[in-house]
KEKE-3310 file (N, C-alpha, C; in steps of 0.2 Angstrom, whole numbers, plus 5000, padded with zeros to 4 digits):
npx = (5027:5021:5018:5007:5013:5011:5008:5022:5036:5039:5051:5065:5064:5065:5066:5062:5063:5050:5041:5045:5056:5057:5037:5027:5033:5037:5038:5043:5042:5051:5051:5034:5030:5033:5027:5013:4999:4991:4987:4979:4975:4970:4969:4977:4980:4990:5002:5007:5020:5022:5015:5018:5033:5031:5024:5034:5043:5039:5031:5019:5010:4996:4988:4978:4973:4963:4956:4946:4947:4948:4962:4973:4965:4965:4980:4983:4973:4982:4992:4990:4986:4998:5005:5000:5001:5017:5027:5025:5024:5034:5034:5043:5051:5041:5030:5039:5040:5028:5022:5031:5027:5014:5018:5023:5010:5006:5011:5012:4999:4994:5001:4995:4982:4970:4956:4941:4936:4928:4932:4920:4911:4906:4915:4925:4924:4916:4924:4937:4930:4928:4939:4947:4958:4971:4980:4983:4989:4987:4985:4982:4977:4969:4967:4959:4947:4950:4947:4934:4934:4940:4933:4927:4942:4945:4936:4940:4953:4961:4966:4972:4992:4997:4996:4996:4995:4991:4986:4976:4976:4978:4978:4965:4960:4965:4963:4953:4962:4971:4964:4961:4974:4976:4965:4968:4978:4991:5007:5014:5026:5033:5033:5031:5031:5022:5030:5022:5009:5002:5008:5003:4999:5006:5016:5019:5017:5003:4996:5003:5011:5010:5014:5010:5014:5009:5019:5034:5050:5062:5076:5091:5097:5096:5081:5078:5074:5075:5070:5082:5080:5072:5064:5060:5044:5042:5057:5058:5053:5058:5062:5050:5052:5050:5043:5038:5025)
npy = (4899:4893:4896:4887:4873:4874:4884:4888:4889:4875:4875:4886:4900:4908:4927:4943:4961:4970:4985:4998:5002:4995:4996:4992:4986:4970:4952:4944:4932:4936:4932:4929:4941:4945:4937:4940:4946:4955:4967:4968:4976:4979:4989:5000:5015:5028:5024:5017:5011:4997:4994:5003:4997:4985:4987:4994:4983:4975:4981:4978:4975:4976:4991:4987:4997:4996:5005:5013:5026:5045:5045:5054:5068:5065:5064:5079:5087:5079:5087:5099:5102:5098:5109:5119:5116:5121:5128:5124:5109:5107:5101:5098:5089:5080:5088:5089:5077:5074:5082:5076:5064:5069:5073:5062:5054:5061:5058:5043:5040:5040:5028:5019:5014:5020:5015:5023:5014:5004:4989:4974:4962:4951:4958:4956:4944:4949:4957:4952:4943:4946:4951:4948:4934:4924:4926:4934:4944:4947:4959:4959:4971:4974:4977:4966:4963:4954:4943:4941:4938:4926:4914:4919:4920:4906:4903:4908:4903:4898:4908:4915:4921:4922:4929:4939:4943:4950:4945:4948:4947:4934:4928:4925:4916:4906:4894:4897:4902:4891:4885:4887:4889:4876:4874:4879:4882:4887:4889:4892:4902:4913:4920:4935:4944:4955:4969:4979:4975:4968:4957:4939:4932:4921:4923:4925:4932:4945:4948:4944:4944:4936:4926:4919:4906:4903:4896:4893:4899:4889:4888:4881:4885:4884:4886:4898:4911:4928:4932:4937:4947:4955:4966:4973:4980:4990:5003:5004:4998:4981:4965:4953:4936:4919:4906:4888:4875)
npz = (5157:5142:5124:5112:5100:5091:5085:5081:5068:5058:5051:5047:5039:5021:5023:5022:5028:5028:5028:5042:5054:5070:5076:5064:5053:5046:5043:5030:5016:5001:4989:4990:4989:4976:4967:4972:4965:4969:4984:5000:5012:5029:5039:5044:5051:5057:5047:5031:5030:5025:5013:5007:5005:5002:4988:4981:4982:4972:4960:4950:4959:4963:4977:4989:5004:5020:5030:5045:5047:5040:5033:5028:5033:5046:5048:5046:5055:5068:5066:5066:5079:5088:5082:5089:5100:5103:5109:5122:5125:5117:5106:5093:5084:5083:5075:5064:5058:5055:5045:5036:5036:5029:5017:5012:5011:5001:4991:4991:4987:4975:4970:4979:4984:4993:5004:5015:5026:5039:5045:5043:5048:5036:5024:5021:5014:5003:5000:4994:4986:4975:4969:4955:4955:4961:4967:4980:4992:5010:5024:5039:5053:5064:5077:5087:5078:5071:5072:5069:5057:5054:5047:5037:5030:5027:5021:5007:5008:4995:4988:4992:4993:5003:5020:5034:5049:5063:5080:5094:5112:5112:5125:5128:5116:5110:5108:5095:5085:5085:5078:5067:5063:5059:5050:5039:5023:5024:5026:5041:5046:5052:5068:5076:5095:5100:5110:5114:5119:5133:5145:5150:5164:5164:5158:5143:5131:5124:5111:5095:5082:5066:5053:5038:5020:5005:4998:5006:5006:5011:5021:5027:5038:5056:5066:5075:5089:5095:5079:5066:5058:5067:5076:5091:5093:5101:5105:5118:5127:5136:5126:5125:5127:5116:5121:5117:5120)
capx = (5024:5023:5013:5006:5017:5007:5010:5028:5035:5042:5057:5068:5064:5068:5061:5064:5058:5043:5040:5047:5060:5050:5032:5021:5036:5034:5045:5038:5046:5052:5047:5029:5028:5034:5020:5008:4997:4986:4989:4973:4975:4967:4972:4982:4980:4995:5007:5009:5025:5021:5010:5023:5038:5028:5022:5043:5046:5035:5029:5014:5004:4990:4987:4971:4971:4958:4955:4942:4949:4952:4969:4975:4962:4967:4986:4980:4971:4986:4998:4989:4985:5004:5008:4995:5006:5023:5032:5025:5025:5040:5033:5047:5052:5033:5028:5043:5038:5019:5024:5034:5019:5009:5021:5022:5004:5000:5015:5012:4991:4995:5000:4990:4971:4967:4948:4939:4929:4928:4930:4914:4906:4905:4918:4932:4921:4915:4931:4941:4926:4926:4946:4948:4964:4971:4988:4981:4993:4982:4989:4978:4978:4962:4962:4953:4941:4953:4946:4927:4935:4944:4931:4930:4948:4947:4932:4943:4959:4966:4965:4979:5000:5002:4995:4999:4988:4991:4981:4977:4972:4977:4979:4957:4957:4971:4958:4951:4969:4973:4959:4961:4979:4975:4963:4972:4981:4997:5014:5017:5032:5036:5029:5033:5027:5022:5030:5016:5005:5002:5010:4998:4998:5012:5023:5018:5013:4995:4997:5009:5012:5012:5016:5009:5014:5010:5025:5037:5058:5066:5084:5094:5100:5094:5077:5080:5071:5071:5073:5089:5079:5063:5063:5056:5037:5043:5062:5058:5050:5064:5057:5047:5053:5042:5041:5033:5025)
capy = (4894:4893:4897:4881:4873:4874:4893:4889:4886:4868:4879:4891:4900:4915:4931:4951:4963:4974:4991:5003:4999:4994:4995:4992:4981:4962:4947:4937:4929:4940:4927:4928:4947:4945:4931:4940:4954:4961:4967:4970:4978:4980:4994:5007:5019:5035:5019:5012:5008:4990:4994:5004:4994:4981:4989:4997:4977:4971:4987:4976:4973:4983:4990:4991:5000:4999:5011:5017:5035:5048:5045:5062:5072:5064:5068:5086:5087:5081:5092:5106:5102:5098:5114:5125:5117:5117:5130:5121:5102:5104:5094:5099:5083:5074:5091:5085:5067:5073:5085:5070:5059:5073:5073:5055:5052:5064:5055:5038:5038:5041:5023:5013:5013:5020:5018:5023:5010:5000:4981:4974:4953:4949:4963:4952:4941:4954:4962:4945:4938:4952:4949:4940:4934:4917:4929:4940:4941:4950:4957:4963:4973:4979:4978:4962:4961:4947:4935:4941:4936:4919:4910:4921:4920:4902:4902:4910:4902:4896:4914:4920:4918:4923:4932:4942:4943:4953:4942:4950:4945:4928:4922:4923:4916:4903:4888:4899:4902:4883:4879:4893:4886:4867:4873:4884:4878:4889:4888:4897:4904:4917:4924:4940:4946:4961:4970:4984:4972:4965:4949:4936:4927:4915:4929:4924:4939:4944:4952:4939:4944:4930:4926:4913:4907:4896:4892:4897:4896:4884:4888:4876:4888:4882:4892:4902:4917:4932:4931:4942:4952:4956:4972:4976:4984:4996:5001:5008:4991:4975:4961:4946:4927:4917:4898:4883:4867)
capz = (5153:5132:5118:5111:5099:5085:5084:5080:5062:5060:5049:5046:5029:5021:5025:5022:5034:5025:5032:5043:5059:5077:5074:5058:5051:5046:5041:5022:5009:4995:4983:4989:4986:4970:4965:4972:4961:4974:4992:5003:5019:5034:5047:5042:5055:5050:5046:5027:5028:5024:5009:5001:5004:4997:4980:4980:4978:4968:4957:4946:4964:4966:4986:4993:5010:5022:5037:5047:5047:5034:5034:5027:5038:5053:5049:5046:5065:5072:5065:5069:5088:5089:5081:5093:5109:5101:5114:5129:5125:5115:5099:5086:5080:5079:5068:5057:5056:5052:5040:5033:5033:5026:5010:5009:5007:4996:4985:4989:4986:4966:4970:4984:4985:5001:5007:5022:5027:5044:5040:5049:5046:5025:5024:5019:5008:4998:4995:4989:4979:4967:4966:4948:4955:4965:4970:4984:4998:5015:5029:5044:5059:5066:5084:5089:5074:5068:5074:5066:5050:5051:5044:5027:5027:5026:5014:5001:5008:4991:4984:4995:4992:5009:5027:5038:5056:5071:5083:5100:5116:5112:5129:5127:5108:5108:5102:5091:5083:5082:5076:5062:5059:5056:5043:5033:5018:5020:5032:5048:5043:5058:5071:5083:5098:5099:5117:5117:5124:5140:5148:5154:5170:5162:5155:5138:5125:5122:5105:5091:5072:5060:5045:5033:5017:5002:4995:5008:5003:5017:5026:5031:5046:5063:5068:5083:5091:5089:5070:5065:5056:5072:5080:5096:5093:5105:5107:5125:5130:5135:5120:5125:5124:5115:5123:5115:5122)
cpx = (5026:5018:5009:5010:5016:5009:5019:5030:5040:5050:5058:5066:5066:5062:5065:5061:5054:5041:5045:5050:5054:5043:5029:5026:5038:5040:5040:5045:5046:5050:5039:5026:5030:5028:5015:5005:4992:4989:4982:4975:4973:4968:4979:4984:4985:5000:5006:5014:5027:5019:5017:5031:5035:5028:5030:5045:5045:5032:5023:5011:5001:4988:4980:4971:4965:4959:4947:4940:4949:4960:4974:4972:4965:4975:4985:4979:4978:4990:4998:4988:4993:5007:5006:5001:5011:5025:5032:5024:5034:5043:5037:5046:5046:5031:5033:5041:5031:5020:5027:5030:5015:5011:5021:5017:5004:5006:5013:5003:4991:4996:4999:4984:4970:4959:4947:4935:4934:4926:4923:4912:4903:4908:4923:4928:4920:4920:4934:4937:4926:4935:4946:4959:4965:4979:4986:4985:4988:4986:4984:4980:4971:4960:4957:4949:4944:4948:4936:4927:4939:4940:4931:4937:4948:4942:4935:4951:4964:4966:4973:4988:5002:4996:4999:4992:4993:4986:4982:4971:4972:4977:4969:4956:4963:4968:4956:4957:4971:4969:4960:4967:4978:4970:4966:4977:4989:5002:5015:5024:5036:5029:5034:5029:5027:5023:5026:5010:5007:5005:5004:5002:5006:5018:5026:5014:5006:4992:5004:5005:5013:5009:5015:5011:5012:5014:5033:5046:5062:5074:5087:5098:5096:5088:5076:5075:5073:5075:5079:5084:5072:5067:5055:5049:5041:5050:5062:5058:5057:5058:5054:5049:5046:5046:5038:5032:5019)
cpy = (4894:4893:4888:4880:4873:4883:4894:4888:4881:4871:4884:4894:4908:4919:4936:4952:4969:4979:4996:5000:5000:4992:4994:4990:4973:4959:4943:4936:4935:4938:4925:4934:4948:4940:4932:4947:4957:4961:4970:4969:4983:4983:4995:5011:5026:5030:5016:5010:5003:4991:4995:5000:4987:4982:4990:4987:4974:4977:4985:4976:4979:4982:4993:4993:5002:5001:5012:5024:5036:5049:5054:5070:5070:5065:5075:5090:5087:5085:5100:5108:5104:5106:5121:5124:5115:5119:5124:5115:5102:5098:5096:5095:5079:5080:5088:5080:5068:5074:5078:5065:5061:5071:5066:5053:5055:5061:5048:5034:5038:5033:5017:5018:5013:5021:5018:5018:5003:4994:4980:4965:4954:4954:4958:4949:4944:4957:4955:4942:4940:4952:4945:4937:4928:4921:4935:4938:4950:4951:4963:4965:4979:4976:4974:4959:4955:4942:4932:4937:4932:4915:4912:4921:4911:4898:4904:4907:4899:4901:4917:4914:4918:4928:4934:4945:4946:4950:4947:4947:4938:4924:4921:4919:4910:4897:4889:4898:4896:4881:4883:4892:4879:4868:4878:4881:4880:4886:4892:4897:4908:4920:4928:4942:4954:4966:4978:4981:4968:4959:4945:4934:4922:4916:4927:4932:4938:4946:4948:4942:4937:4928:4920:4914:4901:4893:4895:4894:4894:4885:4882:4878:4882:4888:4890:4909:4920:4930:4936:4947:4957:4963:4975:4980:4991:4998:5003:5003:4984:4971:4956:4941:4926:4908:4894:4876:4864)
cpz = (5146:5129:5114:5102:5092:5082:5082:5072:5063:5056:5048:5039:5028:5021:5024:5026:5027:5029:5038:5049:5065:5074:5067:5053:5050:5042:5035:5019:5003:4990:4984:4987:4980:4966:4967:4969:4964:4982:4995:5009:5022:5038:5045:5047:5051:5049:5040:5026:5022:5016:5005:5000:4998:4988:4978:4974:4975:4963:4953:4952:4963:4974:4986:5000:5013:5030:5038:5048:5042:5036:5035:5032:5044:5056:5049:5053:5068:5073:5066:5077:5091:5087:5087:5100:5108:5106:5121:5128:5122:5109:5093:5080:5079:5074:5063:5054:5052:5048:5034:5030:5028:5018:5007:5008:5002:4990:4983:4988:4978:4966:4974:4982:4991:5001:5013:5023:5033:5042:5044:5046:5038:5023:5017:5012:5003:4993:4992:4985:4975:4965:4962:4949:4960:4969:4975:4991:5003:5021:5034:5052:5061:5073:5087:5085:5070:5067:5071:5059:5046:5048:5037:5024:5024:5021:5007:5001:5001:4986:4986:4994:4999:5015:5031:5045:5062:5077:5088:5102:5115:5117:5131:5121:5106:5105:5096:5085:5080:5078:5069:5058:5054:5049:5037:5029:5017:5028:5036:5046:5050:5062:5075:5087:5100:5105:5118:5121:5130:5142:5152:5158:5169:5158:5148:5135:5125:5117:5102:5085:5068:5055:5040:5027:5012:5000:4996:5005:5011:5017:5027:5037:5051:5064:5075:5083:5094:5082:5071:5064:5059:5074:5086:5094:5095:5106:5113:5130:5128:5129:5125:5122:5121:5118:5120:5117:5117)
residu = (UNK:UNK:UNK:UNK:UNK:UNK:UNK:UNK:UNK:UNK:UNK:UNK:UNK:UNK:UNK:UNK:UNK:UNK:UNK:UNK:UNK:UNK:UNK:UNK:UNK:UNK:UNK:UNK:UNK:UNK:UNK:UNK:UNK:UNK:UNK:UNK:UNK:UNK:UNK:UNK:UNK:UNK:UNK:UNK:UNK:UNK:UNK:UNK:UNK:UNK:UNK:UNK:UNK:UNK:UNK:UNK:UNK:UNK:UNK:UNK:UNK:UNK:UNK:UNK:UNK:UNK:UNK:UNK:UNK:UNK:UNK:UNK:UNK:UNK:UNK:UNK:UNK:UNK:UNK:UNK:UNK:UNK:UNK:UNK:UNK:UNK:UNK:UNK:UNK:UNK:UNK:UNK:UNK:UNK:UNK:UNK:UNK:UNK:UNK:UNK:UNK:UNK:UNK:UNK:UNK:UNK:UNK:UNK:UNK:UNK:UNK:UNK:UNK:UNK:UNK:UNK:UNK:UNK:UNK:UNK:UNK:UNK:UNK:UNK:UNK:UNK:UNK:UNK:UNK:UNK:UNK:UNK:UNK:UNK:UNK:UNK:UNK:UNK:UNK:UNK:UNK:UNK:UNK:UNK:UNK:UNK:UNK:UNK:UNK:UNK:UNK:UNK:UNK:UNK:UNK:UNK:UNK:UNK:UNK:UNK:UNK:UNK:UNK:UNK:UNK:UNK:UNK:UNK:UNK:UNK:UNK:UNK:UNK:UNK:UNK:UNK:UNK:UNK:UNK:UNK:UNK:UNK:UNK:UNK:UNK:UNK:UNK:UNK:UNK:UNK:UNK:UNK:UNK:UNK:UNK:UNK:UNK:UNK:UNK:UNK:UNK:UNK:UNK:UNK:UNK:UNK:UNK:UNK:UNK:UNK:UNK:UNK:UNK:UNK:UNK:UNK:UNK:UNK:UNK:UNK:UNK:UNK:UNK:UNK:UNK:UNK:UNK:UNK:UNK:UNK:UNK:UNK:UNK:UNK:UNK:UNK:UNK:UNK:UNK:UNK:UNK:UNK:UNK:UNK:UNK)
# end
């Protein structure tokens, strides 16, 4: 079957990738992160890539990070468990990476704003109303709870330069979604599907990334899928078409 067509962008525009190869990297406009002077994000987990590629390209943003976990603590944990069953699992190279990670917080916290704090209902509201600012560009990933928080997104919709949403479970939430496009004031710019998640019934993705903006820069290429610059979620997992009716 197909996505509904509304989920598609009507063009081609330009886009960089933001963040780190495979997972927890995204496709924007360069010219939005650049005109935008705040970043508020939602679902961290041990992955800022995004965050800091961001602030790299834009160096006046200020990043807000929000998680549920202590970040630092929770790479701590792992690196120790992973160390107690190195011989017998054979975790060389994830101690490495952790280790890695460990380093890179403790460098790259001097310049993002990490908080612990579960989004939850007036979450959103809260945090962007106390923004003195109309250039906030937002990028969420929390596991479902999206979908708590599209009505505050589009009570403050003329606040933000740009979005970014990891929907899931959209083959339950797909009116919700439309109805969430039609009123939002920016451009579906891109989407990707995410092949960590499931395939529905219609061999449509269950989990899409996309990308809004408000003053997106238009291609005169041909738009086609996958973008050039997509990468697989997963590179273990073949990708996922996307179809639209």
């Amino acid at each position: 079957m197909a996505l509904p067509i509304l989920f598609k962008p009507n063009k081609k525009y330009s886009l960089v990738r933001v963040g780190r190869d495979f997972d927890g990297g995204y496709l924007v406009g360069k010219d939005t992160i650049l005109n935008s002077d705040t970043l508020v994000s939602f679902g961290i987990n041990d992955d800022w890539s995004f965050e800091r590629d961001f602030k790299n390209i834009n160096s006046e943003t200020k990043v807000i990070c929000y998680d549920d976990k202590p970040i630092l603590k929770y790479l701590f944990k792992k690196l120790i468990i992973d160390t107690i069953f190195l011989f017998s699992h054979l975790k060389v190279n994830k101690i490495f990476v952790l280790t890695k990670k460990i380093i890179y917080f403790l460098k790259d916290k001097k310049k993002l704003k990490f908080i612990k704090k579960k989004i939850a209902y007036g979450d959103l509201k809260e945090i962007v109303k106390d923004i003195e600012s109309n250039f906030i560009f937002l990028k969420i990933d929390i596991e479902g709870f999206e979908y708590r928080i599209l009505e505050d997104i589009l009570l403050y919709k003329k606040k933000f330069t740009g979005i970014i949403i990891e929907f899931h479970d959209i083959d339950y939430h797909k009116d919700l979604i439309k109805n969430f496009i039609n009123k939002l004031n920016l451009s579906l710019v891109h989407i990707h599907p995410n092949n960590n998640s499931l395939i529905d019934s219609n061999n449509d993705p269950t989990c899409v990334e996309i990308t809004f903006e408000k003053k997106p820069i238009e291609r005169e290429e041909e738009l086609n899928f996958p973008n050039e610059l997509d990468m697989r979620n997963n590179p273990k997992k073949k990708d996922v078409l996307l179809n639209f009716v």
